[in-house]
C-alpha positions in Angstrom: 49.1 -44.1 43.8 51.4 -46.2 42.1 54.2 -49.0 42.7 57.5 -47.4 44.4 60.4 -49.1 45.2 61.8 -49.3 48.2 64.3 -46.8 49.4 62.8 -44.5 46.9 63.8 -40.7 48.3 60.8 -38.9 46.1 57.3 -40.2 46.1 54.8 -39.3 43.2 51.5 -38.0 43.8 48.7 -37.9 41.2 45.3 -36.5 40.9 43.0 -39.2 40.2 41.0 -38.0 38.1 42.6 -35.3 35.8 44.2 -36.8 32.5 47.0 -35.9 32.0 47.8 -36.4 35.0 49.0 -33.4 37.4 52.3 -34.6 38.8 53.4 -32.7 42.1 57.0 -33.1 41.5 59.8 -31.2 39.7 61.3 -32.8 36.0 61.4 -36.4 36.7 65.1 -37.5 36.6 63.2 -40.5 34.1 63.3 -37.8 31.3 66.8 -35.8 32.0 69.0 -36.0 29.9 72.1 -38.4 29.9 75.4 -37.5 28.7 78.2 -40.6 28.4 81.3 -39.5 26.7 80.1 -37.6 23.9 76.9 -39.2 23.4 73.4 -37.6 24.8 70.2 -39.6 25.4 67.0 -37.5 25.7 66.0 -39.5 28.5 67.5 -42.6 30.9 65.0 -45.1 29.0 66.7 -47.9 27.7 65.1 -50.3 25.6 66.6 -53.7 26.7 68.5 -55.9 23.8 65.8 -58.7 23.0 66.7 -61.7 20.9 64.3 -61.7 17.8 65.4 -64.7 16.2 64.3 -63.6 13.0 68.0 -62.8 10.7 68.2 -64.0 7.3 71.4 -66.5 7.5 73.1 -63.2 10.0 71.2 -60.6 8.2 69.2 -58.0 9.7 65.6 -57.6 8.1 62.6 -55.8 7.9 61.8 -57.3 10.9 64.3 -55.9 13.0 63.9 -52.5 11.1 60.4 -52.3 12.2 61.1 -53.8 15.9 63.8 -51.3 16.9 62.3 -49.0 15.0 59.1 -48.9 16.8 60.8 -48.4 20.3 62.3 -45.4 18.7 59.1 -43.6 17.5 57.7 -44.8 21.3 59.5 -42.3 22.7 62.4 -44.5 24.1 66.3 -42.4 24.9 68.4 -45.2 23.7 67.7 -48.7 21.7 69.7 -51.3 22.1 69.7 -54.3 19.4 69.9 -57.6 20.0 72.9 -59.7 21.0 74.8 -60.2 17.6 77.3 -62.4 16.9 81.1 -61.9 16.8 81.7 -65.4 15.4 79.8 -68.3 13.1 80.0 -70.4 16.4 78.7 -68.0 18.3 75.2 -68.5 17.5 72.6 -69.7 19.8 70.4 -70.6 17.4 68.7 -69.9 14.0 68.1 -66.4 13.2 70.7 -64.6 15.4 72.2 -61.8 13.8 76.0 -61.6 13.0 78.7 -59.0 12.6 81.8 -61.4 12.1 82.0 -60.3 8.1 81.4 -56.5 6.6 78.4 -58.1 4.3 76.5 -57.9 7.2 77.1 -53.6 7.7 74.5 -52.0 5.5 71.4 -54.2 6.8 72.4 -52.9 10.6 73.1 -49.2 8.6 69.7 -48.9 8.3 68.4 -49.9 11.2 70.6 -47.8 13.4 69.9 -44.4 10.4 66.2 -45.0 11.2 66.7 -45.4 15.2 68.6 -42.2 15.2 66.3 -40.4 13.0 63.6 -40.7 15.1 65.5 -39.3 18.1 66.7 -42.3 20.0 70.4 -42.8 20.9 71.4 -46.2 18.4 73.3 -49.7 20.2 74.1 -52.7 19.6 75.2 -55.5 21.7 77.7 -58.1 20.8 78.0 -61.7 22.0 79.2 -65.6 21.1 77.4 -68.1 22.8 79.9 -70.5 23.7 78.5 -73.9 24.8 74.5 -72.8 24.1 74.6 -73.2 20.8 73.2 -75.0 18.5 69.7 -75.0 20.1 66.2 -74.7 18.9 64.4 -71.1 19.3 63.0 -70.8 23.2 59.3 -71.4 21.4 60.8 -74.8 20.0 62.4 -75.9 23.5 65.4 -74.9 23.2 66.6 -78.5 22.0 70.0 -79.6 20.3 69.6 -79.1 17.0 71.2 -82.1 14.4 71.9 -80.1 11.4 68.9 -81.3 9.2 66.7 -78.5 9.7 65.9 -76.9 6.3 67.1 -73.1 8.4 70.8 -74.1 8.3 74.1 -72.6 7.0 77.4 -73.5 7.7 76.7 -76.3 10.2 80.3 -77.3 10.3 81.1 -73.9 11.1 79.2 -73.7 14.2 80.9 -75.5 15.9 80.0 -76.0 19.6 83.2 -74.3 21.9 83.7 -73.2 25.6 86.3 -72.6 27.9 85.7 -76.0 29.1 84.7 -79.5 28.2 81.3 -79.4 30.0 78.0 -80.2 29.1 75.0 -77.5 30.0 73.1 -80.9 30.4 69.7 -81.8 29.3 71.1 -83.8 26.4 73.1 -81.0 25.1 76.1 -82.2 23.1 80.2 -81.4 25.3 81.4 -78.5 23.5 85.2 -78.8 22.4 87.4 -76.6 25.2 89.1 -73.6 23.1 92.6 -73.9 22.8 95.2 -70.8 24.4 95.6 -69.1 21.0 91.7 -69.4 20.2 91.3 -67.8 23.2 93.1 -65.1 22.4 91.9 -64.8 19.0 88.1 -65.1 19.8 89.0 -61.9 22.2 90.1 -59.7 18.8 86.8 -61.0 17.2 84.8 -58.7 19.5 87.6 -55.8 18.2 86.6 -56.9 14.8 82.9 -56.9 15.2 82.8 -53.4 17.1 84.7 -52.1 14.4 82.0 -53.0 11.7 79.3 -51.4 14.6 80.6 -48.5 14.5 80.9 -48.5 10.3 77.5 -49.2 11.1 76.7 -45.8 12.8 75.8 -47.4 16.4 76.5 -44.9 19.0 77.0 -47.3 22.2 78.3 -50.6 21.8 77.4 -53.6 24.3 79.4 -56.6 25.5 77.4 -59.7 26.7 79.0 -60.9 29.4 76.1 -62.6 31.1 73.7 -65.5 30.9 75.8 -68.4 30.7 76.7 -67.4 27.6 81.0 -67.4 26.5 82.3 -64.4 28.4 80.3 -65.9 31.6 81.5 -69.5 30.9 85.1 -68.1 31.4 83.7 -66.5 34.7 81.6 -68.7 36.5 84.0 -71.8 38.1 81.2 -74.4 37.1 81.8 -73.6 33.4 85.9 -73.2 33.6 88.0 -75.9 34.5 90.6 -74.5 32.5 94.4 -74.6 34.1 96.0 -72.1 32.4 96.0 -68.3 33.1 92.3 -68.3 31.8 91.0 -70.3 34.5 91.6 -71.4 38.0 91.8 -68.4 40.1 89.5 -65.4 40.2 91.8 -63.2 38.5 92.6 -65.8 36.0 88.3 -66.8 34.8 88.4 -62.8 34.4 91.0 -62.0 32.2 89.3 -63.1 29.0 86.2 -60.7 29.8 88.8 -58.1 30.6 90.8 -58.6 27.1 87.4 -58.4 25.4 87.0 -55.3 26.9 90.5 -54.0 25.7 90.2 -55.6 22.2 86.9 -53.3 22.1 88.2 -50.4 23.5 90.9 -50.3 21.4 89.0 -49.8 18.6 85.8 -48.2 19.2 85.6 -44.5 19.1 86.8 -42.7 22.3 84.0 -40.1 22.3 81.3 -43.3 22.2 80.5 -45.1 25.1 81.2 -48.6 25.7 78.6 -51.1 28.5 79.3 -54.4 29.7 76.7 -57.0 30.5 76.9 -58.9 33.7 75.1 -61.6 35.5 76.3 -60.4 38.8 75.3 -63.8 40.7 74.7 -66.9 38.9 73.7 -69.6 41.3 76.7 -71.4 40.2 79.9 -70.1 42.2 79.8 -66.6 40.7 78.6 -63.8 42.2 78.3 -60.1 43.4 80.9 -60.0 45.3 83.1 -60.8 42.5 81.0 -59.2 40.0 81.8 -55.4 41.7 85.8 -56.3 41.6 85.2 -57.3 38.1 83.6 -54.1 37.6 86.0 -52.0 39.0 88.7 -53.7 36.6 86.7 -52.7 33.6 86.0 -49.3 34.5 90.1 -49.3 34.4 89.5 -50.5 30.6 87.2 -47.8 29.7 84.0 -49.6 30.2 81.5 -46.8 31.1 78.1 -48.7 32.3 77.8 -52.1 33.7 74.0 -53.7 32.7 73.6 -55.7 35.6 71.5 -58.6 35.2 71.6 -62.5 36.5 71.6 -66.2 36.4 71.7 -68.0 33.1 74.3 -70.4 34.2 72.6 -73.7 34.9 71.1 -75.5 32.3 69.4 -73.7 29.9 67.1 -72.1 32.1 66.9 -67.7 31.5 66.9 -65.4 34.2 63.5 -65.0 34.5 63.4 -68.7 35.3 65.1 -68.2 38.3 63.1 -68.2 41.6 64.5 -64.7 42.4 62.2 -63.0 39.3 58.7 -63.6 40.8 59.1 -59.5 41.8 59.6 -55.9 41.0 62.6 -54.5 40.3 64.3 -57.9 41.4 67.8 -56.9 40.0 67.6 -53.4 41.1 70.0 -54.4 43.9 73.0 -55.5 41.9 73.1 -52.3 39.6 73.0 -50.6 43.0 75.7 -52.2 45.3 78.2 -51.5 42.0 77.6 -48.3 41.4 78.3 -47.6 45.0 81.1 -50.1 45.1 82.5 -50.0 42.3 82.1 -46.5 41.1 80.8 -46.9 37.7 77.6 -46.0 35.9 74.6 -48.7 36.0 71.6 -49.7 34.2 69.0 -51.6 36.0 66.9 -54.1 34.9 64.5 -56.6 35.7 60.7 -56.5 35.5 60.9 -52.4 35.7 57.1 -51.9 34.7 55.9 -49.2 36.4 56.9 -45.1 35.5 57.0 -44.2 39.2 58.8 -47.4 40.0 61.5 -46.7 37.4 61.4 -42.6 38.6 61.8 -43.8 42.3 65.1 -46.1 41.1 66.9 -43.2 40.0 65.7 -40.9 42.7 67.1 -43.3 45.4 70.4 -42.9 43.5 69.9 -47.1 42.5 71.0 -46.9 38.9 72.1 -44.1 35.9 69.3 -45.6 33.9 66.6 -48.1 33.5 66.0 -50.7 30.9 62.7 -52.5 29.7 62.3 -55.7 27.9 59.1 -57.6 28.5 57.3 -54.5 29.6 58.4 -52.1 26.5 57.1 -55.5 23.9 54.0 -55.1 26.1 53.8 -51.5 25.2 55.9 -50.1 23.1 54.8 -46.6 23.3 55.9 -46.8 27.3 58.3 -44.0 27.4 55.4 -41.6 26.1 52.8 -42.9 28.3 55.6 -42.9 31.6 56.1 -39.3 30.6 52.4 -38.5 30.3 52.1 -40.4 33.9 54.9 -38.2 35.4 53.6 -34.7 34.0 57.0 -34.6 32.2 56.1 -33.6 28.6 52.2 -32.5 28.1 52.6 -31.5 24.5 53.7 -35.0 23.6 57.2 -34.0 22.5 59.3 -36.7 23.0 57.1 -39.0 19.9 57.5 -37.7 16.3 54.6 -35.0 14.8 52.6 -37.4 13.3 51.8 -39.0 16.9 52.5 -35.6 18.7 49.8 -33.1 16.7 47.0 -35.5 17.1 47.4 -37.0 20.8 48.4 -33.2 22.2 44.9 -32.4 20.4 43.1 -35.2 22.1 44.3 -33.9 25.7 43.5 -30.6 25.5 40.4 -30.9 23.4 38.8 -31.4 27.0 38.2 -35.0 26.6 37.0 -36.4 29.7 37.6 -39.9 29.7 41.6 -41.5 29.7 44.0 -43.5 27.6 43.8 -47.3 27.7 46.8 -47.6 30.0 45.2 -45.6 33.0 42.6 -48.1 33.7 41.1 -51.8 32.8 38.3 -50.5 31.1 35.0 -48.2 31.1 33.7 -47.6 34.7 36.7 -49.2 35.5 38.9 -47.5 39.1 42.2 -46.8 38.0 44.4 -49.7 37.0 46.8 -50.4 40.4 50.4 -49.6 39.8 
């Protein structure tokens, strides 16, 4: 039997050796349907926004066409693209993607035309990356960069800016400490951006708010310093996260919902406790889902750095104690590998939905192969004809043997987990 989480109220039980597998259970709350505001996901799958570090000077390309693309055709309820920026100096590095100019519309058209055509629910997240910017691609060492590289645009508009004058460390240059009225402004920027997301034909739109990245900067009290009413007291590092949310709100489609990205604990003076009141607040502002993630804070270090993601399911928790708490739809996520690990999360009433990142890249057909795991769609529906006709044939043809991702290999027990 496979992984289940803790807490889990329903257990799954398979038999061994059939393929697919019989699944003694009724229709797996993995593949319900999801209804937020007035948009539908086929199933509670999300595919996790991943940086791909691949845009042409802000552009999406075939590559991210083809990326997002094949999560769609895997079989995945709603695709999330990668964190693209609201601003010139909101880039992280070379290749992020950008939405601060209309130019950039018709390359993210297509991408989110093709998403939808193949039966997925379309997002995009939005972000500025504050003081990490300017660094070399995670591959590269995530290094200042000094302008010379033969990849760069506009270096004197990416400028490095936080909420405060503090290094990230490791040789990373002080960022300049945005002034009141660029505060302000930089929160219509994310208005401006959702705007051209939703010219784009994106269905859900994201706020990053986590990671060390801007909208955490203002949050975390090791990142703001600040004295006026965008820093110092709790209420104060929040109000620019909560004016991002109105600025985005204002302007995005009322029938389309809205998430918000949060480390809920950072290591660095933020954390859950604060991170459910924060969540509250934005539920106020129309935010519909909270993606609850962590860390990202110190140094340049991601969250699965941290000490805390050695296990399963390690941010289950946080989505939990907020949707409870705080009373608003969560997505878990956080090395979710497993289908009945994933099934059990939702069961035990932890999360709305689950997200995959690492695991999905690993196998990006994982929706389809969970669903073939749980007994949830045996004539291969949820992938498009060309896939469905041919592997529906193969499992009723009375083949004995079993896909690749039921065992390590020939003579092989079944793979654990």
């Amino acid at each position: 039997m496979g992984f289940i989480a803790a807490g889990a109220l329903t257990r799954v039980w398979t038999v061994q050796n059939a393929w697919p597998r019989e699944t003694i259970m009724a229709q797996p709350l993995l593949f319900t349907p999801l209804q937020i505001r007035n948009v539908t996901m086929k199933n509670r799958i999300v595919v996790a926004p991943m940086h791909q570090y691949a845009s042409d000077q802000g552009f999406a390309t075939d590559w991210h066409l083809m990326n997002a693309g094949k999560y769609a055709v895997g079989g995945a309820g709603f695709v999330m693209m990668e964190s693209t920026k609201v601003a010139r100096n909101g880039c992280g590095t070379v290749g992020d993607t950008a939405l601060w100019d209309d130019k950039f519309i018709p390359s993210f058209k297509r991408c989110a035309d093709f998403i939808k055509k193949h039966g997925a629910v379309s997002g995009i997240q939005l972000g500025h990356s504050g003081r990490k910017a300017r660094l070399t691609r995670p591959w590269e060492g995530g290094k200042p960069l000094t302008g010379n590289e033969p990849e760069i645009y506009d270096w004197e508009g990416w400028e490095l800016v936080a909420p405060s004058a503090i290094s990230p460390g490791d040789g990373v240059p002080t960022p300049r400490a945005l002034s009141h009225n660029e505060v302000r402004d930089m929160a219509v920027k994310w208005g401006e951006a959702a705007q051209r997301a939703d010219k784009c034909g994106f269905e859900i739109l994201e706020i990053h708010a986590a990671h060390g990245y801007l909208i955490h900067q203002f949050l975390s009290p090791a990142t703001n310093v600040r004295t006026d009413q965008y820093g110092g007291s709790e209420a104060k590092r929040m109000r620019f996260a909560i004016e991002v949310a109105e600025c985005v709100r204002e302007v995005w489609p009322a029938e389309k919902p809205l998430f918000m990205r949060l480390s809920c604990e950072d290591d660095a003076g933020w954390d859950l406790d604060q991170s459910v009141r924060l969540s509250a607040e934005l539920k106020k502002k129309g935010v519909d889902v909270i993606d609850c993630s962590s860390g990202g804070t110190l140094g340049r270090l991601s969250p699965m750095d941290s000490a805390r993601a050695k296990t399963y399911g390690y941010q289950v928790p946080y989505a939990e104690r907020i949707r409870r708490e705080a009373g608003v739809m969560t997505m878990a996520v956080g090395h979710i590998v497993h289908a009945d690990q994933a099934e059990a999360i939702l069961q035990s009433g932890q999360a709305d939905m689950v997200a995959l990142a690492r695991e999905i890249m690993y196998n990006p057909n994982w929706p389809m192969d969970a669903a073939q795991k749980l007994g949830a769609d045996p004539d291969f529906k949820l992938v498009p004809p060309p896939l469905a006709y041919w592997l529906s044939k193969r499992a009723k043809s009375g083949f004995e043997g079993r896909p690749s991702t039921y065992a390590d290999g020939l003579g092989a027990p079944p793979a654990k987990g």
